[in-house]
N, C-alpha and C positions, 0 to 999 in steps of 0.2 A: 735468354740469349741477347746479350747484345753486338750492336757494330761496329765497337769500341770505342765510341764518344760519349762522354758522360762530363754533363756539368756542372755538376752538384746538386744540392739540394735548392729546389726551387725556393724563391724567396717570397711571400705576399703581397700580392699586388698593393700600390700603392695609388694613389690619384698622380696624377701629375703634378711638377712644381714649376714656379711661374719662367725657369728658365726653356726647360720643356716645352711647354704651351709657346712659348715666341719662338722658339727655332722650328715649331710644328706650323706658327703661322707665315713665319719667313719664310720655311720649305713651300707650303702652299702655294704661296706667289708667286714662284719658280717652278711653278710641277710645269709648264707649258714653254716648249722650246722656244715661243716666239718671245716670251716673254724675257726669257734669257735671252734671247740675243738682242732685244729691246735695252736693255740693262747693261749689255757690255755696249753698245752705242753710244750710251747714254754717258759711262762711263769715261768713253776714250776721248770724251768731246766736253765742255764747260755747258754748253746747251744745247738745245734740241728742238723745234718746232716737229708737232701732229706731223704735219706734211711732209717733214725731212724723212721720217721715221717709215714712212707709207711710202714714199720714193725706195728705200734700200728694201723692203719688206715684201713678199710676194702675198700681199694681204689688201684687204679693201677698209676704208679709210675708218668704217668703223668697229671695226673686228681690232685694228691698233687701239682705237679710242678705250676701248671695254678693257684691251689689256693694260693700256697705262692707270686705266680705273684700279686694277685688282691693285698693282706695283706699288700706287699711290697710295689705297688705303694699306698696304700693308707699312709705308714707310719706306721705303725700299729710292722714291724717286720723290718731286715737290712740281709743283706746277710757280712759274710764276706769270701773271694775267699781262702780256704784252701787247695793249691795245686790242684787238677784236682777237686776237692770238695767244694762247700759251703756251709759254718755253719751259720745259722741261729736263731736270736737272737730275741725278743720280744723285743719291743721300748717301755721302760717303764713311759717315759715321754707323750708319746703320749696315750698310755693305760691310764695313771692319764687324760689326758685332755679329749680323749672320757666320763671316768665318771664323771667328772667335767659336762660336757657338758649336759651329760645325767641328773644330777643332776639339773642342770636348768631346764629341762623341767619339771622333778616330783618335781622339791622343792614346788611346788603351791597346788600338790596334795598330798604332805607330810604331810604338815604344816596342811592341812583341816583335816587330818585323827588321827591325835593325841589331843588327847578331852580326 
């Protein structure tokens, strides 16, 4: 008996391919709300000082730090070293390829829901 969903015939797992793996590591760096709302800041703005970031942020200075770590190595944002301070910029190329990427996976569930 079934519940009347049926998906066909399972297909065999594969490895993953290198587009996969970057959208798994760009999701990663955004699994954490603050981190998101770090990035749309980051975004609305040309730059950013630690400190700026820690002023709008209901966080302590270095709980920010650690997340512009993850943001950074994922690509996502760039540090540039302004004297004892670094300004911190949103990678807008990399932001378009995350959506891009993201857009792969829902173009399939797009396209079914516009009727």
């Amino acid at each position: 008996m079934t519940d009347g969903c049926f998906c066909g015939d399972p297909k065999p797992a594969t490895a993953p391919d290198d587009e996969e793996m970057e959208l798994a590591l760009l999701a990663k760096a955004l699994a954490h709300p603050a981190r998101v709302r770090i990035l749309r800041i980051l975004l609305a703005r040309e730059g950013c000082y630690c400190g700026q970031l820690v002023d709008e942020l209901p966080l302590a200075q270095a709980t920010v730090s650690q997340h512009l770590k993850v943001l950074k190595d994922a690509g996502l944002i760039y540090g540039e070293i302004d004297g004892p301070r670094v300004c911190y910029c949103a990678h807008a190329e990399r932001v378009a390829r995350l959506a891009e990427l993201a857009r792969g996976i829902a173009g399939p569930a797009l396209a079914g829901s516009r009727r």
